[in-house]
Structure formats: structure tokens, C-alpha cells
N, C-alpha and C positions, 0 to 999 in steps of 0.2 A: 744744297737742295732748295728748291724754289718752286711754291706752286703754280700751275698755270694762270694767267690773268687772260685781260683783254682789254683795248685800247677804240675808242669813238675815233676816228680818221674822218676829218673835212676838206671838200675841197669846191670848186666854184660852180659843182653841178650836181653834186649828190654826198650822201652822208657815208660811211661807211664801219665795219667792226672788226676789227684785227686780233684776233688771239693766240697767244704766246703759248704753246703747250708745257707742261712742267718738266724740272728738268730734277734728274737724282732722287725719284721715287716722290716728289711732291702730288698734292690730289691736282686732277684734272681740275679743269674751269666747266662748270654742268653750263646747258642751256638754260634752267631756271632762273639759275644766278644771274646770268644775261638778262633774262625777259624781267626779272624784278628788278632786276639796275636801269634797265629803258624806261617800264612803266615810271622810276622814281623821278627820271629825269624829263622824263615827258618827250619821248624822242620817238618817232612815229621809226616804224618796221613790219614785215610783214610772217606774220609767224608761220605759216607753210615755208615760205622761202625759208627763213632762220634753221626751223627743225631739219629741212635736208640739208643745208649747211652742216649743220650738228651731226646729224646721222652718217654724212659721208667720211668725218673726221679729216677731213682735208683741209689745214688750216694755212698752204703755204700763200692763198691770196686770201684776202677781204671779203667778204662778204656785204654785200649789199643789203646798207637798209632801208632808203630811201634816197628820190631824185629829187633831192631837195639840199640847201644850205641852211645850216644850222647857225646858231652862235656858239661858239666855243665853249665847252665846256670842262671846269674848275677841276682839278683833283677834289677827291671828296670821300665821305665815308658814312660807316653805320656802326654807329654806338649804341652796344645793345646792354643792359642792365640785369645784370641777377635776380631773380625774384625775393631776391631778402635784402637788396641792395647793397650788399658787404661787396660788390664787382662791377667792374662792366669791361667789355670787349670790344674795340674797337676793328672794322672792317676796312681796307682802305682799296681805292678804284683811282687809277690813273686820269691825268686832265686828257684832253683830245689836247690833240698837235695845234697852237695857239690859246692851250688854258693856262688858266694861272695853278701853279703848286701850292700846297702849300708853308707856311710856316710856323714856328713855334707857335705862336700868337695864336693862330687861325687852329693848329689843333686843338687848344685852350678854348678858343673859342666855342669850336662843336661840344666840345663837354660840358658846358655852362649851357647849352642849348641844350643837351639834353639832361639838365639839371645834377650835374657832377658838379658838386658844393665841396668836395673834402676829398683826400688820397689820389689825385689824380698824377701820375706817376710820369715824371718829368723824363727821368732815365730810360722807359721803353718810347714816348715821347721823341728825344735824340734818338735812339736808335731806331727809329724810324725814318727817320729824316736821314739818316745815315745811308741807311740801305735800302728804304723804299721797295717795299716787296710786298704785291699787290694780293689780292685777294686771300689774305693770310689774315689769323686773328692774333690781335695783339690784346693785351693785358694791359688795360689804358690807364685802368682804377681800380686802388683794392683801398676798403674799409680796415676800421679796425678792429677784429675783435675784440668781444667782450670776453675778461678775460673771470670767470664764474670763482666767487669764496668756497671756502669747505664749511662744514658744521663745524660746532664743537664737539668733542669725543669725550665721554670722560670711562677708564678702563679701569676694572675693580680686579686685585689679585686674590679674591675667595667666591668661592662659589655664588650667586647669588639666584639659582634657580630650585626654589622650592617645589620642584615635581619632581626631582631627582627621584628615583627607585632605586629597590633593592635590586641587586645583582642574581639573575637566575641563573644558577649553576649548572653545570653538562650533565650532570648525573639526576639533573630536574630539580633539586633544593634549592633554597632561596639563604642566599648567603647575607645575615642580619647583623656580621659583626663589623663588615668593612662598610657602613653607610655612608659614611663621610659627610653629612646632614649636618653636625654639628662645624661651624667652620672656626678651629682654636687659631689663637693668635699670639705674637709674642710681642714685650715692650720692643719699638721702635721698629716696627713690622711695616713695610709700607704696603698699605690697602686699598688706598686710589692713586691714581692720576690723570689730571686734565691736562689735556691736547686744545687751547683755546681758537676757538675760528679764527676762520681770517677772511674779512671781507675782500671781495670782488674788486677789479676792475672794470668802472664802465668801458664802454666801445664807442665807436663813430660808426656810420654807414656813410655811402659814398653822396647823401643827401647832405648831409653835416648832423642828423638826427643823433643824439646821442643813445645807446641801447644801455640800460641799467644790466645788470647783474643781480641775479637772483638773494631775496636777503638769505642771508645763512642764519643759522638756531646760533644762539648764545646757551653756555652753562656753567654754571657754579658747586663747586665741588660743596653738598649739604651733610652737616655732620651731628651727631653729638654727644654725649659725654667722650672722657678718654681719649680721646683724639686730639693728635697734635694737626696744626695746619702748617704747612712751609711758608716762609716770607713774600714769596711769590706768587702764593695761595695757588697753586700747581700741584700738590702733592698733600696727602693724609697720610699721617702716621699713626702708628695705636703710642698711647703712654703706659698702658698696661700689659700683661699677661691675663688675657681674656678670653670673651667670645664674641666674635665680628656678624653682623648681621647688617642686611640693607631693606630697611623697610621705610614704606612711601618715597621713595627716592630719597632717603638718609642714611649715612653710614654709622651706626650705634659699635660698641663697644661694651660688653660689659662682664665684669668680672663673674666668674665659674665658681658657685657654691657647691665643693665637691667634699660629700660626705662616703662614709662605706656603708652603713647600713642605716633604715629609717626605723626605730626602735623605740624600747625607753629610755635607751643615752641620748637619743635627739628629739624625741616629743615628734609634733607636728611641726611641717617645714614649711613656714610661708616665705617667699622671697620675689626680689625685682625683675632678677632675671634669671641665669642659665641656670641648672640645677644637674650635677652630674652624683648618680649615687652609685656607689661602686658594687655595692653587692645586692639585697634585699629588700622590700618596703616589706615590714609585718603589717601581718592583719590589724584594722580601727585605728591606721596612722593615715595622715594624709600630708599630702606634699600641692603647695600652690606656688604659681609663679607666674609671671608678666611674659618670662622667656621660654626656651625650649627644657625637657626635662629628659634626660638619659637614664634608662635603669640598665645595670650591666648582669643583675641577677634577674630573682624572680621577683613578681609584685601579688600578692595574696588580697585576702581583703580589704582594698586599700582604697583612699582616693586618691586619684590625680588630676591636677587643671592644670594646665598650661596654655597662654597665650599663643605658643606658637604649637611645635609639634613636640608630639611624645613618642621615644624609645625606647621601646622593650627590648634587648638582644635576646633576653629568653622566652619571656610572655608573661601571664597573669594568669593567676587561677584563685577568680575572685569569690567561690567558695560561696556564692550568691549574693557578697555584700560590696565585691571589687568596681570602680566605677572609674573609667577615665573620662575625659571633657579634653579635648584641645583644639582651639582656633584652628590653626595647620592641620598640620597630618599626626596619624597613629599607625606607627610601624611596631608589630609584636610578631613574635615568634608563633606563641600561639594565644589565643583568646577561651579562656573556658571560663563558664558559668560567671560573667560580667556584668557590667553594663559600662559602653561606650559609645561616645558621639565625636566627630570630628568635624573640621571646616571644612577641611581638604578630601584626600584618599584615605583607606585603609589598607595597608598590605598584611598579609599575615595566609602564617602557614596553615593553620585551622582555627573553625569558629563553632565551639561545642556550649550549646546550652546557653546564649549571648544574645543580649539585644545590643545590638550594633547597629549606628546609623553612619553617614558620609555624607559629606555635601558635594561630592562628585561622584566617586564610583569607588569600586571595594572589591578588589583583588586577592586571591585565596589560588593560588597557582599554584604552589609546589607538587612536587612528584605525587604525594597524597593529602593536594591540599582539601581539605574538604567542610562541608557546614552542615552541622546538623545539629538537630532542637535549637527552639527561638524565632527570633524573632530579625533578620538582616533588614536593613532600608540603607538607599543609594539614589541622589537625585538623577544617574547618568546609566551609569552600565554596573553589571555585579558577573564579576568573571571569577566559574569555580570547576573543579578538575568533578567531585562527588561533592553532591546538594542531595539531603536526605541521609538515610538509612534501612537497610532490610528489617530492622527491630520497629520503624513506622515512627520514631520521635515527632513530635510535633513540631515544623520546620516552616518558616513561611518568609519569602522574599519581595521586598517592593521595587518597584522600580517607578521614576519619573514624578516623583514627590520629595519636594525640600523635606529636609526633616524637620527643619523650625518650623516650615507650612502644617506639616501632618499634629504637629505637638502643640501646635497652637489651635488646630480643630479640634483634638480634643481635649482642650481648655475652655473653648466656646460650645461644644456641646453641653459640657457640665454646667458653664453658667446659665445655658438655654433651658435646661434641664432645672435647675434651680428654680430658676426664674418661672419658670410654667406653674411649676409646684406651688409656690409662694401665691401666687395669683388664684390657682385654683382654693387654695385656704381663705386668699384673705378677699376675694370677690362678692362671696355669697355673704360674707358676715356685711361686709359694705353695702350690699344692696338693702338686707334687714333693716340696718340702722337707718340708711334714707326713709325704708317705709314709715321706721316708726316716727321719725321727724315729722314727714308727711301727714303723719293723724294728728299730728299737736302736743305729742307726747316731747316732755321738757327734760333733759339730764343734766349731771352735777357736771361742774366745770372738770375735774378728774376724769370722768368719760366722756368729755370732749375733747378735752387733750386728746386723750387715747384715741378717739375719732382722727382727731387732725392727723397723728403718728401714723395710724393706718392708711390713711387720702395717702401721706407722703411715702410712706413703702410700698403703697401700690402702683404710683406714679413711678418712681426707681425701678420697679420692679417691669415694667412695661418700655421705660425707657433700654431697660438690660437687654430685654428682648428684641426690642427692634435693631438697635445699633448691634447684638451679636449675630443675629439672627441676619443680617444685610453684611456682615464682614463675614460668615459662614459660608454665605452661598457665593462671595468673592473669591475666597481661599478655593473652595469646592470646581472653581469653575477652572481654577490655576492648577487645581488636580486631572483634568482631563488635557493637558497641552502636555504632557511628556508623550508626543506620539513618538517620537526618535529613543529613547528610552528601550533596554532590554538584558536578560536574561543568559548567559552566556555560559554551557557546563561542554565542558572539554572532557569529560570522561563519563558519565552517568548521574541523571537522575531517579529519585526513586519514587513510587507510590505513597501518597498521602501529604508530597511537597502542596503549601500554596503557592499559587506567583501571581502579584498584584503589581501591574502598568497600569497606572496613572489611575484611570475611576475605574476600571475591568478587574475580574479575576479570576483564577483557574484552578482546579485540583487536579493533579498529577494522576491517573488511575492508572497507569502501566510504566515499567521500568522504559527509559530511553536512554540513549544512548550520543554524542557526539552532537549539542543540538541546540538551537537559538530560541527564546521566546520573543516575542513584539507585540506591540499592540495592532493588530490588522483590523478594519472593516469594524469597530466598536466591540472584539474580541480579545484576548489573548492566544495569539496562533504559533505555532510552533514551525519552525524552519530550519535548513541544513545549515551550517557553521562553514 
């Protein structure tokens, strides 16, 4: 196969253009191709004549381009360059009958002409000069790719995602006993491994330009207690029978304080880390810990804190004096007559008679998850199946307010409140004692003291106000941005619920049904699910 060309013909009276048609399915030789090879060459023609030449396709004579003698003209070509410069293609056009060919050299040449500094391909080069097959592209130049590094990887064999939920079962129940939250571990357990990058190879372009390669991330396997490191520092192993956790990008380890019940055989449980208690917390014990804390029974009036998250597989029924606290998450069965606060979510199958807060959102889904009497708050979403009751419990839900926001406003209300008080006492007695200085009247150094004590707690006391009083209306103003915030009952609400989004609020007066609350237009408005 060979594409068509065309040939410059000279002779002692006129110029002429001879074209080869292709043979074996090669592309034709266009007229453009012609007209931009004359313009290059500077070779006068006359373009009506040329285009019926072309149109008639009759290529067995010449075509005339001028009555004129020329000088001979070179074999020669057009080297054209990739826009990323990793190539270039060479075009190649026959010399007329008395040009000169070219040669190794002379192809070499054109490509330093048109700035091929690097990869210029000597082997399509020869076969060129081999076969000589004109108006065809060849592959003159290729660069070298840059050849890109990987990251580093490092791959952990325990769970390491703290949003995990409970599993909702088909028949609607929420299944609290397969959590799998806790992540146990055994001595010589392998828990990490690193995949360390591998830098790049730079590139060339057909300029000599070298192209870098992108940096890759470096990483270090971080650890600590209980943890074996490999020699090759590629590999974490536990040295214990524990519990494996990965916090701030560290892989910890730490032994399971596992007791059966929390009692008068155990007192109060304070410890480092995990806490697994097999059966019970009695009422006016309390368990603390740095780490996560498992209950496999029930938890009565009890305290719990834990650093991370706490699990109830049964619930709590803290009897008005039960109180949990956990950094993480609080998963219970069920929640009655408590008080809990989390960092994270709350899952749980019902919330009766419980002040309950979340620092994201608080889920109550089950077949009859439901909340009723107290007090719920959720800085995100509060998704519940029944909210309320037909008996009218006093039930009230917030949404789009931190909780450490809302519990710290009223802390600064109280000291605002103080503070006013205090001032309204001790201003007027201040102002007296100025008058009677004022007339000349003289007191024992005892009642100037007490003077001076009074200037100083009133100054305190002004100071309390301004600085609370300027962090109140900050907090207050961070109360009206949960406009995204809302209200979520998949099965009915009932008359005399509150629902507070963000600085708004609303009372429930009719049963609904299937239905969203949101903060709209400076309201609380209710919309379809």
C-alpha cells in the first residue's frame, strides 16, 4: 500500500506537477496538500487551472503550473510537533527531476531545525531512506514518558470507621447485639501494613525538557502501646490480647477490663481504657474510662463516661439518677428516665422520659421506635418512627444547636443573671457612700476597706457582664445558622410535642402523620418525607 504523492517536473520552458495516484487502498494526494506544498516552496501556479486538474482526476499527464524554469527543487519535508511535545511527525515530498535527496544527515538536520533536541528515531529515519514513500506520516520523534510514583498506602485489618450502625432488621428491630464497634484483638494479630511509595520516573520531551513526575505522599506506620513494629517497619502487630482502636492516625492497643457485674464486689470502675462489663451496672456505681465501655446487661442508676463510645445491648433505666457522657457514640437498646449526652450519634430503640443530647443526629427507628417525655437535642437530624404520646407527656425536640452551644448559654445566662443582681444590690449603696464622701463626712479605715471590696466587686461584676453578655449574643447568633437542620417522624406525631430549629419554635396542635419539620422563611414548617 502506498499513498498517492506528487512530483515538481522541470524542463527548459515551463514548470510542471506530476501526481502518482495511491495504490492498495492508500489516501489520495488532496489539492490542498499541493497548494500548501507550492505556497511553501514559492513556486508560482495558477489555481483555476490546478483545481480543474484536480476535479477532472485525470492524472495520466502533468499538469501545468507555470511557463517558466525554475531551479531544482530538494526533497524535503514538514515536521510537525505534538502539542505536549512527547512527538513529532515527519511529512516527506519528492525532489523535482535534478534535486538533490536527501540523507541521513540532512533528515537530522530538518529536526534540529525544528528544535528536536532528544528521541529522534534513527530506525524510522533508515526506513525512510529505505523506501521513500512520499506524502505519508512518519513517526520521526517520540519523547519519553514520564513515568508517575504511587502514594503510600498503609491498610489497617480492623474496622476503623466510627459511624458504623446498628443493623436494622426485616421484621423492623434493630439488632444491638452483633455491633461489632468494639474491634477485639489477639497477641500477634497483624493490624497494619504499609505499602511504601515509590517515587516516579522523570521524562524527556522531544525539546530535551525534562518533565518531573508528580511528588507522591510518604507515610509511617504511627503507633502506641502494645504494639510490635517489624524490622522493616512495614508491619504492626498487637503484643497483647486487647482492643485495637485507630485514633488521630495512631494505632493504640489496649488491654479489655472485663468485669460481670458493677456492684459492691467492684465499687466504682475507673480505668484507661476498654471496659467490657458482662452483666449489670447497679444503681449509685459508676464506671469511667479513657476508652469505649460495653454493657451486656442493663445499666440502672448509674454513671458512665467514656472517652470513646458506650454500649448498652440492653438499655438503661436510670430511674432519674442514670447518666451517661461519651465522646463517641451511645448505642442502647432502650433509654428511660436518664440523662445522656454524646459526641457523636445516638441509636436506640426508645427514648422515655430522657434528656438526651448528640453532637450530630439521634436515631430511634425501630419497628416501635419511639420518644416520648423530656427533653431530645441533636446538632443535625432527629429521626423517630412516634414522637409524643396520646396521654400529652411533655416531649420537646431541638434541632440545629450544639449541645455544648445550648449548655454553655445557659451557664452564661445564669452568670448574666447573677451579675445583674449583684450590681443592682451593690450600686445604690455605692452611689450613697460617694455622696456622703462628697459632704466631707470622714470613715474608719474598716469602712473603707469595705468601700474599696465593694468598687472591686462591682467592677467584677460589670466586667462578668460585658464579657458574658458579648459571648451570649455570639453563641445566640450560632443558634440561628442550623437552617439545614430537621425533624424527621416516619410514623406519627402527636399534639403538645415542641420542635425547636435553631432560634424558632413550634407546638404540635394536631396528630400527623408520615412528616418533616425544617426551619423555612424564619418558621418551623412542616413538609412531606
Amino acid at each position: 500500500m502506498m499513498n498517492g504523492y506528487f512530483q515538481i517536473l522541470i524542463n527548459e520552458k515551463a514548470t510542471f506537477l506530476r501526481v502518482f495516484p495511491a495504490t492498495e487502498g492508500g489516501a489520495e494526494v488532496t489539492a490542498q496538500e499541493v497548494m500548501n506544498y507550492l505556497a511553501m516552496k514559492k513556486i508560482p501556479y495558477d489555481i483555476k487551472e490546478l483545481a480543474v486538474y484536480f476535479n477532472a482526476g485525470d492524472f495520466s499527464k502533468p499538469a501545468l503550473l507555470c511557463r517558466e524554469t525554475i531551479l531544482p527543487v530538494s526533497e524535503s519535508c514538514i515536521i510537525t510537533c505534538d502539542p505536549d511535545f512527547m512527538g513529532a511527525t515527519a511529512r516527506f515530498y519528492p525532489p523535482s527531476n535534478g534535486g538533490r535527496p536527501y540523507d541521513k544527515e540532512g533528515i537530522l538536520s530538518e529536526c534540529r531545525l525544528a528544535k528536536i533536541a532528544y528521541g529522534a528515531d534513527e530506525a524510522v529515519i533508515e526506513k525512510f531512506l529505505k523506501e521513500r514513500k512520499y506524502c505519508t506520516d512518519y513517526r520521526i520523534a517520540k519523547g519519553t514518558p514520564v513515568k508517575e510514583g504511587t502514594d503510600a498506602v498503609i491498610t489497617y485489618f480492623f474496622n476503623t470507621d466510627n459511624r458504623v450502625r446498628p443493623t436494622l432488621n426485616e421484621d423492623g428491630t434493630v439488632d444491638f447485639h452483633n455491633l461489632n464497634l468494639v474491634n477485639h484483638c489477639k497477641e500477634g494479630e497483624l493490624l497494619a501494613e504499609l505499602t511504601p511509595e515509590v517515587k516516579g520516573t522523570p521524562g524527556t520531551d522531544i525539546r530535551g525538557f525534562e518533565i518531573r513526575p508528580k511528588d507522591v505522599k510518604r507515610a509511617t506506620l504511627a503507633y502506641g502501646l502494645n504494639i510490635q513494629l517489624s524490622e522493616d517497619r512495614l508491619r504492626l502487630t498487637s503484643k497483647v490480647n486487647g482492643h485495637v482502636t485507630l485514633t488521630g492516625g495512631r494505632v493504640f492497643v489496649s488491654d479489655v477490663m472485663e468485669v460481670v457485674n458493677v456492684d459492691n464486689s467492684t465499687g466504682d470502675i475507673e480505668y484507661e481504657s476498654a471496659v467490657l462489663i458482662q452483666g449489670n451496672v447497679n444503681s449509685g456505681f459508676s464506671v469511667k474510662t479513657k476508652g469505649d465501655i460495653e454493657v451486656r446487661g442493663t445499666v440502672e442508676g448509674a454513671t458512665l463516661e467514656a472517652g470513646g463510645n458506650i454500649i448498652l445491648q440492653r438499655g438503661i433505666n436510670g430511674m432519674g439518677k442514670g447518666k451517661l457522657k461519651a465522646g463517641g457514640n451511645i448505642i442502647a437498646k432502650f433509654m428511660e428516665n436518664c440523662t445522656a449526652e454524646a459526641g457523636g450519634y445516638v441509636e436506640t430503640n426508645s427514648i422515655l422520659h430522657s434528656k438526651v443530647t448528640a453532637g450530630t443526629d439521634i436515631n430511634v427507628m425501630s419497628k416501635k421506635g419511639f420518644i416520648t417525655g423530656g427533653s431530645v437535642t441533636a446538632l443535625s437530624t432527629i429521626r423517630v418512627k412516634t414522637l409524643g404520646s396520646t396521654m400529652g407527656a411533655d416531649t420537646s425536640v431541638t434541632v440545629g444547636v450544639n449541645p455544648q452551644v445550648l449548655s454553655r448559654i445557659g451557664e452564661l445566662n445564669k452568670e448574666v443573671a447573677d451579675a445583674e443582681k449583684n450590681l443592682k444590690t451593690m450600686l445604690p449603696v455605692l452611689e450613697a457612700t460617694k455622696k456622703k464622701l462628697a459632704a466631707g463626712e470622714k470613715f474608719p479605715p474598716e469602712k473603707m476597706k469595705q468601700i474599696q471590696t465593694l468598687v472591686a466587686t462591682i467592677k467584677h461584676s460589670q466586667d462578668v457582664l460585658a464579657g458574658s453578655g458579648e459571648e451570649l449574643q455570639s453563641l445566640k447568633s450560632m443558634m440561628s445558622e442550623g437552617e439545614s437542620a430537621s425533624v424527621e417522624v416516619k410514623g406519627e406525631v402527636f399534639p403538645g410535642v415542641i420542635i425547636n430549629i435553631s432560634d424558632v419554635s413550634m407546638i404540635i396542635k394536631d396528630s400527623y402523620k408520615y412528616c418533616r419539620f425544617i426551619k423555612k422563611q424564619g418558621d418551623v414548617r412542616m413538609a412531606a418525607l
